[in-house]
N, C-alpha and C positions, 0 to 999 in steps of 0.2 A: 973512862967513857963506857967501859963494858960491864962496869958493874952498877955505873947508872942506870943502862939499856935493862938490864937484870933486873934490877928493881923498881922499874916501870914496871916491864912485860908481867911480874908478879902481880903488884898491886891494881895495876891497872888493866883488869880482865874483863869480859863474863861470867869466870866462877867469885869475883870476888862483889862483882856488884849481888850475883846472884845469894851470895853468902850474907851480905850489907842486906836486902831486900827479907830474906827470910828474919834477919834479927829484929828489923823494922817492922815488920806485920807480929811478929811472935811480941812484942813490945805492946803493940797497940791495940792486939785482939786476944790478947791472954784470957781474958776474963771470960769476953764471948766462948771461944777453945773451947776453955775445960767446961766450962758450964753445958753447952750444946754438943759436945764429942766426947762423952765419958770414955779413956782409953781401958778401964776394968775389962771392957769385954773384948780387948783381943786377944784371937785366938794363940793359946802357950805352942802350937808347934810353929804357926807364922815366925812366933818371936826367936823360938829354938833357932828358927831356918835362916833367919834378914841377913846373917852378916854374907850371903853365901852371894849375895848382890854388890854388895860394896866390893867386898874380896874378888867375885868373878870381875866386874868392870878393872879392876887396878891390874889383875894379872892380865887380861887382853890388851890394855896399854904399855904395858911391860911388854907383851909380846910385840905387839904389833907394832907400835911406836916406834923400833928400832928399824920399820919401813921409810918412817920421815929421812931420815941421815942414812941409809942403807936402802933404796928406791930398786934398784937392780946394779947388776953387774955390770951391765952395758954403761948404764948412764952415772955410775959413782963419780968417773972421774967428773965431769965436767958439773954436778952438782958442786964438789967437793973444789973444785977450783974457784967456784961462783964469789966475785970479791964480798957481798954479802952473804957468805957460808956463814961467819962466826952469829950473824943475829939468827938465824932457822937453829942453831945449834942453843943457843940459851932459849929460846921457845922450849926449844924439846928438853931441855933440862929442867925448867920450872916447869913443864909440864908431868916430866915425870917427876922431881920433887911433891907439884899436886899429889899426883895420885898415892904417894904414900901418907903426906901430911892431909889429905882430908879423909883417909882409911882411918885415922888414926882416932878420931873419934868418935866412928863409928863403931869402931871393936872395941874402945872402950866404956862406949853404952851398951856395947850387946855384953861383955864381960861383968856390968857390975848389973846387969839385969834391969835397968832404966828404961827401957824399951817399951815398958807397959805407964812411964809418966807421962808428963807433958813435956819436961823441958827434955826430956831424954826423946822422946820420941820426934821431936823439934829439932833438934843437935842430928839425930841419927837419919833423919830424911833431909833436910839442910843439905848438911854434909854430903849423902847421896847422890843430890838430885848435883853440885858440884861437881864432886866426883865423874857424874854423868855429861855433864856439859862437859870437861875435861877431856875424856875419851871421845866424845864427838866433836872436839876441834883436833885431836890422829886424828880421825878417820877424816874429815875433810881435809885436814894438810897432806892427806898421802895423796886425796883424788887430786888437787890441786896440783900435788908437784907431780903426778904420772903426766897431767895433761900438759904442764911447760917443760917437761921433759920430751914429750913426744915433739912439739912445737920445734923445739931446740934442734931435735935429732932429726926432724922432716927438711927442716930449713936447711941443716948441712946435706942433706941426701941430695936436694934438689937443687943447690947450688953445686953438689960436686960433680952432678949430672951433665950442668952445662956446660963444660971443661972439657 
């Protein structure tokens, strides 16, 4: 059951429609693209500089992400007993999975210098803009579980009040 749950929460995302949608319009307006957006003219330090995006987004979910399962100290335990701990924990593992497996082709178009084509400059902002939806569902799952965590932690304060 848990590796079904796993491979939903994979396939079935935001970054993966958002990956489907990019292949979709790159399919349909190729011709348009390259015709109307010649990429000769950008600029070699931009290109020198792109991966410093993908790479900075993956290492702040590397950091941060480890706030999803690690909230604070006060409230570890009672996350951690939650009978639904195991699904927030495969969230955060294909999430972090994400964020290396869609680095992955971005460094490898900044590496073979594809950055100034079309399908590469395609692949390398795709992947990106994933990337980016990735790191902003951390950052909304942390707000989310400070504030049911606060919820959680007011409710015993004020029931243990009335005792």
């Amino acid at each position: 059951m848990r590796m079904l749950y796993f491979l939903r929460v994979f396939f079935v995302s935001c970054e993966f429609l958002f990956l489907a949608f990019c292949f979709a319009a790159y399919m349909f307006s190729q011709k348009f693209i390259s015709e109307y957006f010649p990429l000769s003219s950008l600029n070699e330090d931009a290109i020198k500089w792109a991966m410093i995006f993908p790479a900075g987004v993956a290492g702040w979910t590397f950091k941060e992400g480890v706030g999803v399962l690690f909230p604070s100290e006060k409230n570890e335990k009672a996350l951690h007993e939650w009978p639904d701990y195991w699904k927030l924990k495969i969230h955060f593992d294909v999430g972090i999975m994400n964020s290396v497996l869609f680095s992955i082709p971005c460094f490898i178009v900044w590496i073979l210098s594809a950055l100034n084509t079309l399908v590469g400059a395609w692949v390398f902002v795709g992947f990106a803009g994933a990337l980016s939806i990735n790191a902003f569902s951390f950052y909304a799952a942390k707000i989310y579980l400070k504030s049911a965590l606060i919820r959680l932690d007011g409710g015993k304060d004020s029931s243990s009040r009335g005792n």
